[in-house]
N, C-alpha and C positions, 0 to 999 in steps of 0.2 A: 607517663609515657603513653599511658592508656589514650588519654585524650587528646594529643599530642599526633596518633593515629586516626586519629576519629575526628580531626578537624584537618586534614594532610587527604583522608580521604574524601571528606566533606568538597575541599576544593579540585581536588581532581576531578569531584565530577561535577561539578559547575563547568569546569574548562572542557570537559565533553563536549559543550554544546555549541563550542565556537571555535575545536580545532575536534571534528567526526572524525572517526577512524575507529569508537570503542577503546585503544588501546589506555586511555587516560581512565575511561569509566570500569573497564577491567583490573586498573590499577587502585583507582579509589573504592571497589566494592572489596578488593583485596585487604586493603589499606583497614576498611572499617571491620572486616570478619574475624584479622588480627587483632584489630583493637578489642572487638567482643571478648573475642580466646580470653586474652590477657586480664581483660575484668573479670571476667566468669571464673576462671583462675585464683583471682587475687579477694573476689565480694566474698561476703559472711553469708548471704543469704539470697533465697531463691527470688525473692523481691526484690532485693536490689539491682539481680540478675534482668530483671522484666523491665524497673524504669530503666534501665540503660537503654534494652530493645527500644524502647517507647521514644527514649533519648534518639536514640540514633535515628529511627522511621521518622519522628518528627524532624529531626535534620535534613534526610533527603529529602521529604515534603517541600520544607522551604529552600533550600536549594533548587530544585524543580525551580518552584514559581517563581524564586528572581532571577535565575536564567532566564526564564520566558519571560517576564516581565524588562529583563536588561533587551533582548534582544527587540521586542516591541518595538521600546524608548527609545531604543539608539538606533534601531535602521543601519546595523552592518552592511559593509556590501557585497559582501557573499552572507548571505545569513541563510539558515533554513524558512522563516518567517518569510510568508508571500500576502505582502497588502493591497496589492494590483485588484482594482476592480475586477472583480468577472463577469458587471452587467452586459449583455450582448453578447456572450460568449455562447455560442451553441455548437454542441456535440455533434460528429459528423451522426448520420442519420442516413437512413434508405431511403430509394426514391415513392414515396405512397405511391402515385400516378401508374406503377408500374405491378400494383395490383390488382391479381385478374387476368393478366395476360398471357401469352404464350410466348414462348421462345423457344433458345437451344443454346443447349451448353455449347461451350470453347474447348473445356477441356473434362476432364475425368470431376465430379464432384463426388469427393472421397470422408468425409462429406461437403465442404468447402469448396468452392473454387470460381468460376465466372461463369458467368450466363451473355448472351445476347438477347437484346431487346429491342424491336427496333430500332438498330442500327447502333445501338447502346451498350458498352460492357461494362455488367455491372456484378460485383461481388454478391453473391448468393449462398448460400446452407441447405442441403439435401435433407429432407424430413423422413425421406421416404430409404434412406440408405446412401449407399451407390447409386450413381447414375453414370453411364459411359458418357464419352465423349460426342457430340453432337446428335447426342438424343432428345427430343421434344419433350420441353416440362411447362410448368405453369408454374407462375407465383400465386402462394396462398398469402402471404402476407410479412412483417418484415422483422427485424430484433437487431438491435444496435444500427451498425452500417449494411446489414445483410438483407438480401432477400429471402426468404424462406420457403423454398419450391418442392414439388415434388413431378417424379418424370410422366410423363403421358402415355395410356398406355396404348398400343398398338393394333388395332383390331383386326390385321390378317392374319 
């Protein structure tokens, strides 16, 4: 019976990996902890107790890898696996050309929010804190899709 769980579990969670949800891998981790109980239970000794563990971990191991390996091979069509090229793919990005400059915020940057640039709104990041709403700042320079400014200071 012992093992009977423990390969009941084994395939639940191969089937994890081509109907997601967890409730199959909740079931198959289930599946094998009862199976352990039952041996640990039933073994003579504390080593027999371990090659099971051993037993079982090397089970999941390979289970993993022909999951992953079935999903590969076969190109489900909903799969998790993505073989799409991503040469050419470029991250959106801030505009360099617009370091150095000055502008003015749009609205409140809390620290986030928009900036003007010539004539340009562009997503920016306050270094310096708060900035109110159409205050004069500068960009220092940029991080992800942001500019990263800080406000200008006023000399009356």
């Amino acid at each position: 019976m012992t093992y009977v769980l423990l390969l009941l579990g084994l395939i639940l969670l191969f089937m994890e990996f081509f109907l997601p949800g967890t409730i199959l891998g909740i079931a198959g981790g289930i599946l094998m902890g009862v199976s352990l109980f039952l041996f640990a239970t039933e073994a003579n000794s504390v080593l027999s107790i371990a090659i099971y563990i051993g037993l079982i971990f090397l089970g999941i191991v390979f289970v993993i890898r022909a999951a992953i390996y079935s999903i590969k091979k076969f190109r489900f069509q909903h799969s998790i696996y993505s073989d799409d090229s991503q040469e050419g793919f470029v991250a959106s990005t801030y505009d360099s050309t617009a370091i150095g400059k000055k502008g003015t915020a749009i609205c409140e940057l809390k620290p986030g929010g928009y900036i003007l640039i010539e004539g340009k709104k562009m997503a920016a990041l306050s270094i310096s804190g708060y900035i109110p709403a159409n205050a004069e700042i500068e960009v220092l320079s940029g991080q992800e899709d942001a500019l990263l400014v800080k406000a200008i200071e006023s000399n009356s």
